[in-house]
C-alpha positions as CSV (number, residue, x, y, z in Angstrom):
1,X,-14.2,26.5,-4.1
2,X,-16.5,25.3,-1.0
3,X,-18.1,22.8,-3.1
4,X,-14.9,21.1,-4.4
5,X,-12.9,21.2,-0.9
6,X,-16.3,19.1,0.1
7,X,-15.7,16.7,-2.9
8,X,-11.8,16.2,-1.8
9,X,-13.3,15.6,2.3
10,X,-15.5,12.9,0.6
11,X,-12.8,11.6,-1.2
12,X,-10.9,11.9,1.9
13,X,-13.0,10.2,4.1
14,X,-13.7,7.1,1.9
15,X,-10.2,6.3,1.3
16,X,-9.8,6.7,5.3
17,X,-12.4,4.2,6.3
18,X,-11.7,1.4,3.2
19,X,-7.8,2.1,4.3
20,X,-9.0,1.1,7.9
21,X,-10.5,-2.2,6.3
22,X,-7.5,-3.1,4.8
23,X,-5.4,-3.1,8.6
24,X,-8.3,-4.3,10.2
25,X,-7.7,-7.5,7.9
26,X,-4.2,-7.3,8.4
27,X,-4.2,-7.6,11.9
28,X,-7.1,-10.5,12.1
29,X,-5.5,-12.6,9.6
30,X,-2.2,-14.1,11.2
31,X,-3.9,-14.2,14.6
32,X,-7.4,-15.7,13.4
33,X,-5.4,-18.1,11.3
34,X,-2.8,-19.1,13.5
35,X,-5.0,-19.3,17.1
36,X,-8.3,-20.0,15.5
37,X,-7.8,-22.4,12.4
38,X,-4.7,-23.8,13.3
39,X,-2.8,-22.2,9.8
40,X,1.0,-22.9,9.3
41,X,3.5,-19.9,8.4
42,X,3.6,-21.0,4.7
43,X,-0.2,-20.9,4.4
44,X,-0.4,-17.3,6.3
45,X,2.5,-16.5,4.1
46,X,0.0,-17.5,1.2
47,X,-3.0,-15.6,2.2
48,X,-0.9,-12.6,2.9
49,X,-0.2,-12.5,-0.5
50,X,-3.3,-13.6,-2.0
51,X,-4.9,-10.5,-2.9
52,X,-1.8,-9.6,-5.0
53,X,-2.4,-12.1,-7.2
54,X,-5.5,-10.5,-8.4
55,X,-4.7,-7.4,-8.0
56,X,-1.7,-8.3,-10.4
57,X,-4.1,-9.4,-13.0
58,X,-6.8,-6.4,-12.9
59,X,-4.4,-3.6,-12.2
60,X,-4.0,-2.3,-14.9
61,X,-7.3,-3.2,-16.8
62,X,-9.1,-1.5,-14.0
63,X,-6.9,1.6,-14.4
64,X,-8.0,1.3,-18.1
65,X,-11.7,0.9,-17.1
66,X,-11.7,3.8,-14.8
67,X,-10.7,5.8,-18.1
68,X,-13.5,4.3,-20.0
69,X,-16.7,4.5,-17.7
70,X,-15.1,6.9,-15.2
71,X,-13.5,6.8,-11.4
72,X,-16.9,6.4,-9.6
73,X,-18.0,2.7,-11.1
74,X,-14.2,1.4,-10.2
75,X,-14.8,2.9,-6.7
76,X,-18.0,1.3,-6.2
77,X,-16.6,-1.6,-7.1
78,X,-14.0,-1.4,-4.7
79,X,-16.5,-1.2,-1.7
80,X,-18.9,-4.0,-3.0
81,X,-15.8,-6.3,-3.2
82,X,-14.5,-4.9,0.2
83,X,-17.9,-6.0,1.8
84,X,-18.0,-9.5,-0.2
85,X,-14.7,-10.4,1.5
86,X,-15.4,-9.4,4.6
87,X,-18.5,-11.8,4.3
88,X,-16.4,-14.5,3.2
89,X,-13.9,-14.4,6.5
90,X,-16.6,-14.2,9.2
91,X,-17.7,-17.6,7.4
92,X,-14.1,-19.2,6.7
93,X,-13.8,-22.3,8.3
94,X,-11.1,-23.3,6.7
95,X,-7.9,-22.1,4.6
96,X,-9.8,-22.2,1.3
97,X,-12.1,-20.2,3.0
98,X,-9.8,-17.2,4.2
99,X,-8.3,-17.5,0.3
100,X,-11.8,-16.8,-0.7
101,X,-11.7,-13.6,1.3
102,X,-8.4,-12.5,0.6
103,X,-8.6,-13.0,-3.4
104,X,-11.8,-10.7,-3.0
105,X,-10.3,-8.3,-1.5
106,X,-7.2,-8.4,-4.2
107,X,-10.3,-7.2,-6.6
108,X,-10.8,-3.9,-4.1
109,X,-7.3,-3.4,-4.3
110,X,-7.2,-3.3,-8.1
111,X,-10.2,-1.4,-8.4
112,X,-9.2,1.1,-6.0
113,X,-6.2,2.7,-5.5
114,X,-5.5,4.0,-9.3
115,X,-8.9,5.2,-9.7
116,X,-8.7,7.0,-6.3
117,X,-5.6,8.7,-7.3
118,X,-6.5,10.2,-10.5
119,X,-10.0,11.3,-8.8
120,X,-8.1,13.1,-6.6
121,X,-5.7,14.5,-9.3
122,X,-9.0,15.6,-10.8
123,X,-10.1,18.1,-7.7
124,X,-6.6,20.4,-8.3
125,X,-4.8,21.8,-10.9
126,X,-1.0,20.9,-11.8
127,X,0.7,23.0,-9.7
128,X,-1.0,21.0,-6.5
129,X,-0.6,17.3,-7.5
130,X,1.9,16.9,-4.5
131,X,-0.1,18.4,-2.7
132,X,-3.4,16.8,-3.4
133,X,-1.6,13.0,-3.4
134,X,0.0,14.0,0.1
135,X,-3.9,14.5,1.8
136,X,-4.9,11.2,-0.3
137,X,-2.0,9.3,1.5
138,X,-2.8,11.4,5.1
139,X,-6.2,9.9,4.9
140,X,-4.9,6.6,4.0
141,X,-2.3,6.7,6.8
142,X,-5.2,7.7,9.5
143,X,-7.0,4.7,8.0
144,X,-4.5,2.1,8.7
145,X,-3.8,3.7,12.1
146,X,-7.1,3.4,13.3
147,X,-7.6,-0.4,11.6
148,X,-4.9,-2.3,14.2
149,X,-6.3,-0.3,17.2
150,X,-9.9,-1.2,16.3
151,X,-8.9,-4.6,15.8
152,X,-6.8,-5.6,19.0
153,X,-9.1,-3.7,21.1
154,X,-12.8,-5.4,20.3
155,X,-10.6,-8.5,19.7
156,X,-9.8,-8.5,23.4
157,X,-13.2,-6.9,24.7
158,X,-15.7,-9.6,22.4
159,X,-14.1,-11.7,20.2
160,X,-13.0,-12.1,16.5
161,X,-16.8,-12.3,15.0
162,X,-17.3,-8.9,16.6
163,X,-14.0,-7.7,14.8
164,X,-14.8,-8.9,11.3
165,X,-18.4,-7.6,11.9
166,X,-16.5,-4.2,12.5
167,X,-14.8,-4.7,9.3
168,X,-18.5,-5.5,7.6
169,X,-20.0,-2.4,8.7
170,X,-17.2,-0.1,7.9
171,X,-17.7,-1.8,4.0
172,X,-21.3,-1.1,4.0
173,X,-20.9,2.9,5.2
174,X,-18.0,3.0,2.7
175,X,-20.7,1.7,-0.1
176,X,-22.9,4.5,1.1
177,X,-20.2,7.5,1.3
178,X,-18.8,6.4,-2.6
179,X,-22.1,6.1,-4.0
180,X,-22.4,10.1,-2.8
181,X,-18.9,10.7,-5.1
182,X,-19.3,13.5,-8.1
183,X,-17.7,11.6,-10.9
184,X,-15.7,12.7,-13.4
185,X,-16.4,11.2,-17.0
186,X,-14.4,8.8,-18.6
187,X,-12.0,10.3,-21.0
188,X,-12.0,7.8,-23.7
189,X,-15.7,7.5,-24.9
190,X,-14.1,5.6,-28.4
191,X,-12.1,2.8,-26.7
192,X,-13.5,-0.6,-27.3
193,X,-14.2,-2.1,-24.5
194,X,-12.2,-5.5,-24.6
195,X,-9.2,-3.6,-25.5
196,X,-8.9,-3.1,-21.5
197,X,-7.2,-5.9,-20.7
198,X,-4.6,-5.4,-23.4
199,X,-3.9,-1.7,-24.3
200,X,-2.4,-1.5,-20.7
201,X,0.1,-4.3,-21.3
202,X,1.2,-3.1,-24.6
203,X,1.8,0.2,-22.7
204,X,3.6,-1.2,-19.6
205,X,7.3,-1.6,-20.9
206,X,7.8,2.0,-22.4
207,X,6.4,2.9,-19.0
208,X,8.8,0.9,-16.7
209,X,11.7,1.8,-19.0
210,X,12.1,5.0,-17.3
211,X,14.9,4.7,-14.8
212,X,12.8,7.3,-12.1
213,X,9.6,4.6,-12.8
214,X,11.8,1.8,-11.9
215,X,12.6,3.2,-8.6
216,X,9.2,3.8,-7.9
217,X,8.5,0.4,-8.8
218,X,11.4,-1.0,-6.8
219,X,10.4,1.3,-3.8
220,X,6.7,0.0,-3.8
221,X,7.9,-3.4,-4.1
222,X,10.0,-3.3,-1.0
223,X,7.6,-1.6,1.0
224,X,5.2,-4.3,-0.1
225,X,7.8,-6.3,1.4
226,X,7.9,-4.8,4.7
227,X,3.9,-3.9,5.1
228,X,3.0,-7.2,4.1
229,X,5.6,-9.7,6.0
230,X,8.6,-8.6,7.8
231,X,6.8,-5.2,9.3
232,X,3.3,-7.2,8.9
233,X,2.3,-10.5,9.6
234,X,5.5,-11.7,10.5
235,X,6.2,-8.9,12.5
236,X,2.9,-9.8,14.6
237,X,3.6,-12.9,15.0
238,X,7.6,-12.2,16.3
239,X,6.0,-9.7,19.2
240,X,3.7,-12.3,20.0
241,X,6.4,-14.7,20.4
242,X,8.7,-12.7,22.4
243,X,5.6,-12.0,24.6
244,X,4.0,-9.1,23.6
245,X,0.4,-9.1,24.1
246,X,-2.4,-8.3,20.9
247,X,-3.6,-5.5,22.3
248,X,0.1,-4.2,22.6
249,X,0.9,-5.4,19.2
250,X,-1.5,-3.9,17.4
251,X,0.0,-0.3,19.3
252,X,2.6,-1.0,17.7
253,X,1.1,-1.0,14.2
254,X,-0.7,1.7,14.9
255,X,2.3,3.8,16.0
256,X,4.1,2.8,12.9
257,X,0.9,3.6,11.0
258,X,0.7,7.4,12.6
259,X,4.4,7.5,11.9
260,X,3.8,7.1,8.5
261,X,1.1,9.7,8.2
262,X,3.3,11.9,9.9
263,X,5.9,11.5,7.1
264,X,2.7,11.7,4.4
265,X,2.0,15.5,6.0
266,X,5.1,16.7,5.4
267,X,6.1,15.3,1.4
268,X,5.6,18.0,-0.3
269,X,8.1,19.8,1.6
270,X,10.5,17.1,1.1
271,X,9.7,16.9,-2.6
272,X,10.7,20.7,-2.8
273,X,14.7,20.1,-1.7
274,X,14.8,16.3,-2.3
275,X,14.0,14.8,-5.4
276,X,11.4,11.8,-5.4
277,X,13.9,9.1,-6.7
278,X,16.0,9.8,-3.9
279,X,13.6,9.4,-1.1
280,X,12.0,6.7,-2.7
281,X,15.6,5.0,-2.1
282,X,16.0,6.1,1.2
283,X,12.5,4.2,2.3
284,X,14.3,0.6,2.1
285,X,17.5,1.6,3.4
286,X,15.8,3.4,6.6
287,X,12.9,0.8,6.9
288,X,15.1,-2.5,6.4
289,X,18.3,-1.5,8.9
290,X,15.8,-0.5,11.5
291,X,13.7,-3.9,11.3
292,X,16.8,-5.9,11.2
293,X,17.9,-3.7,14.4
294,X,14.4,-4.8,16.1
295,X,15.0,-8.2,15.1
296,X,18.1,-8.5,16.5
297,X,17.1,-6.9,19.9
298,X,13.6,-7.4,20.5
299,X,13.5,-4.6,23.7
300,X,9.5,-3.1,24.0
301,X,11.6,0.2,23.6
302,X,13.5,-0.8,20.5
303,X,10.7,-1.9,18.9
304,X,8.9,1.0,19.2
305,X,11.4,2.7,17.9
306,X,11.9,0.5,15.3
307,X,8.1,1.0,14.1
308,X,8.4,4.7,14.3
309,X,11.4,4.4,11.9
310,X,9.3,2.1,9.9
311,X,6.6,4.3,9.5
312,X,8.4,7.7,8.8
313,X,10.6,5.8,6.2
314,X,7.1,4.5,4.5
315,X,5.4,7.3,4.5
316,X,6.8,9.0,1.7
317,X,6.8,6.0,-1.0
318,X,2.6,6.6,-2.5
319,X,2.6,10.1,-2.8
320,X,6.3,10.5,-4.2
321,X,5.3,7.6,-6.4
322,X,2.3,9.0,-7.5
323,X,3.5,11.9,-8.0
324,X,6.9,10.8,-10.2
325,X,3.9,9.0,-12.1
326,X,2.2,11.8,-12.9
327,X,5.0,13.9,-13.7
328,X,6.1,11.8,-16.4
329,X,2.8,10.8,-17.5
330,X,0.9,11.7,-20.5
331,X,-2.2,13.4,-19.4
332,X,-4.3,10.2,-21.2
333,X,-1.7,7.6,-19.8
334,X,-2.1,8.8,-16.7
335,X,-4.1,6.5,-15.1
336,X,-2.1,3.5,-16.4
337,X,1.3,4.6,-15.4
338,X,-0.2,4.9,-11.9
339,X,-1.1,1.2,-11.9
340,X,2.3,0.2,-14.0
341,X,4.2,1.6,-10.6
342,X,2.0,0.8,-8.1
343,X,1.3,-3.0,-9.9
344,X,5.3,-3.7,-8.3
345,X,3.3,-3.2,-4.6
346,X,0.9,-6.6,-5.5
347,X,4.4,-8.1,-6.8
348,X,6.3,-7.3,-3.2
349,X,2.7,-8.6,-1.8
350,X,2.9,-11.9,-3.7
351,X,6.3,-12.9,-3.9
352,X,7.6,-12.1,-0.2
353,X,5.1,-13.2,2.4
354,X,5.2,-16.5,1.2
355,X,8.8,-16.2,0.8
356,X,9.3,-15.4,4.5
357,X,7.0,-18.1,5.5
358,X,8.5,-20.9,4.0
359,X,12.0,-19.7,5.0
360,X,10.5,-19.6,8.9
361,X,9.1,-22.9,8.7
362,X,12.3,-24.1,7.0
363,X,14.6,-22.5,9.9
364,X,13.0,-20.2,12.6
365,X,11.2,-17.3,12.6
366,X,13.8,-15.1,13.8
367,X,16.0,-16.2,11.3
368,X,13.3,-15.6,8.5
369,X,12.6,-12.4,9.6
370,X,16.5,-11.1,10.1
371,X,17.2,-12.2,6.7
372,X,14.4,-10.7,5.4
373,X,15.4,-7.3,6.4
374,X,18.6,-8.0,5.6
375,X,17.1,-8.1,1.9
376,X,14.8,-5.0,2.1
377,X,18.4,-2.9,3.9
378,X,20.5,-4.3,0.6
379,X,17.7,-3.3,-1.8
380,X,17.9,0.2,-0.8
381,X,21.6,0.9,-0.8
382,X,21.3,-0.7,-4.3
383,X,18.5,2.1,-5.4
384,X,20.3,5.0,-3.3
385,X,23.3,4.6,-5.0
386,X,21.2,4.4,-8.1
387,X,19.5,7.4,-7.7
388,X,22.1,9.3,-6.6
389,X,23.9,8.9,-9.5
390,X,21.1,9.9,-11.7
391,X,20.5,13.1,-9.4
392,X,24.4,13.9,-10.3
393,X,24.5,13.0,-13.9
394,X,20.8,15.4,-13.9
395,X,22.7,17.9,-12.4
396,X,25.8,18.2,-14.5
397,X,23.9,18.2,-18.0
398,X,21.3,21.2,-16.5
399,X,24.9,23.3,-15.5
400,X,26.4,22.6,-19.1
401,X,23.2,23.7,-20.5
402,X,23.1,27.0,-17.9
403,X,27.0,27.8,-19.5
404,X,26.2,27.0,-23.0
405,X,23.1,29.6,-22.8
């Protein structure tokens, strides 16, 4: 018992510090490309959603690959690629070279976070999957908390080099701490190896034609959306231009961010009276009217409102995705129907931030971002009204079935 609750505090504490990485990023890029490299809104946009474009390609063959050689080798892979980029920004002079950084780091994003979630399914039985995806997503959500704070902070007190080297250094220690992971094996010893790249795609449509996997989908989609651009870069760049300083900025993230975790900690008591579907739905509708609220009335109070909101309405959408997923998985699919849902978050990360940007630089960025949450608020009375039709068509076949019996 002691020596697997040390093997889900490992697991733990990697997925906190590569999880501060990724905000760490987040918060240097719209600054350092804006201030620093003189970047439009269309090419932040575009780096903002670089890394999904890889991460849409090798999703779901690094879901397959963690089957074949195990969870450990993808995790590894996630750090080395995680260092590599940060390497490449501290050297960027240019746009080409923040896309080199960012198109790495869409590698650790594919290699990552469907591997990590079955390792952690691994470390529990059944009955606990809630439970065990709820302290995967905690340590995420203390990750990104700490990843803006770090990053205004040193920002202010020496300088962007000093903040990217931060980002370096908390690469190489996660390198070290996953190389100490106790690895499960892979479960599918037979598979040849180059059918990896195409066994998941012949598997992805039976997947996604489950109405409850399309919500998920949708759900990580629009809160790809909102991390990405309108809550994100965007959202950075709006408190900067109503006159909000970095350092108070990236606060602001980080309140969102402990929000979020504070909505993780308490899941799998909202799974128990509220099925997933439906608080997948809520997620948009919650997160969307309260951005287009700040948006609209850009008050330091409101806005921290707003990002509390933000964060408690986020919080639920990885572990009652992953846990839908593995519900309805088969135990050897399992893997892959992880990355089939959460392949919709590189989607939302792709499609919207350059979305938003061009719409900025083609009217104002007030305007981009108030229609953008317009979107992301539409979206989720579409899938609540979805779901809870589902939940009531669910609910009058189980009573027929209690009366016929």
């Amino acid at each position: 018992m002691m020596d697997n609750m040390k093997r889900i505090v490992l697991a733990a504490v990697v997925t906190l510090i590569y999880a501060l990485t990724i905000n760490l990023n987040a918060f240097l890029l719209p600054v350092y490309g804006t201030e620093i490299l003189g970047l439009s809104d269309s090419q932040i946009g575009l780096l903002v959603g670089a890394p999904g474009v890889l991460a849409l390609v090798f999703l779901l063959p690094a879901a397959a690959l963690s089957n074949y050689f195990g969870r450990k080798p993808m995790l590894i892979l996630t750090a080395i690629s995680n260092l590599i980029a940060a390497t490449f920004f501290l050297t960027a002079k240019s746009f080409a070279g923040l896309a080199a950084a960012q198109l790495v780091m869409g590698i650790a994003n594919a290699t990552m976070w469907p591997a990590l979630a079955a390792h952690y399914s691994s470390l529990v039985g059944p009955e606990r999957q809630a439970e065990i995806q709820a302290t995967n997503c905690v340590a995420q959500g203390l990750g990104l908390v700490i990843g803006p704070i770090i990053s205004g902070f040193v920002i202010k007190a020496a300088g962007y080099p000093a903040a990217i080297g931060t980002w370096m250094g908390a690469a190489g220690i996660q390198l070290l701490l996953t190389a100490m992971v106790r690895d499960v094996p892979g479960t599918r010893e037979g598979m040849l190896l180059q059918t990896a790249f195409v066994e998941p795609l012949r598997k992805l449509k039976p997947i996604l034609g489950q109405r409850p996997l399309i919500v998920a989908g949708a759900a990580q989609l629009t809160s790809a959306a909102i991390i990405s651009a309108i809550g994100g870069a965007f959202f950075i760049r709006f408190a900067q231009e109503a006159g909000f300083a970095a350092a108070l900025v990236s606060v602001m993230i980080s309140t969102r961010e402990v929000s979020s975790t504070a909505s993780r900690m308490v899941y799998a008591y909202l799974a128990r009276i509220i099925p997933n579907s439906v608080l997948l739905s809520l997620s948009p509708l919650i997160a969307g009217g309260a951005l287009l609220l700040g948006f609209l009335w850009p008050h330091p109070v409101v806005l921290f409102a707003v990002v509390i909101l933000v964060g408690l309405a986020l919080g639920v959408v990885a572990p009652a995705s992953n846990t839908l997923a593995i519900e309805m998985a088969a135990p050897e699919d399992m893997t892959e129907t992880i990355a089939a849902v959460t392949i919709m978050f590189q989607v939302g990360t792709i499609l919207f931030p350059p979305f938003i940007g061009s719409v900025v630089d083609h009217t104002s960025l007030a305007t981009g971002v108030r229609f953008g949450a317009g979107l992301i608020l539409a979206a989720g009375l579409f899938l609540l009204a979805w779901s809870l039709k589902d939940a009531q068509s669910l609910s009058t076949a189980s009573h027929r079935e209690a009366k016929v019996s």
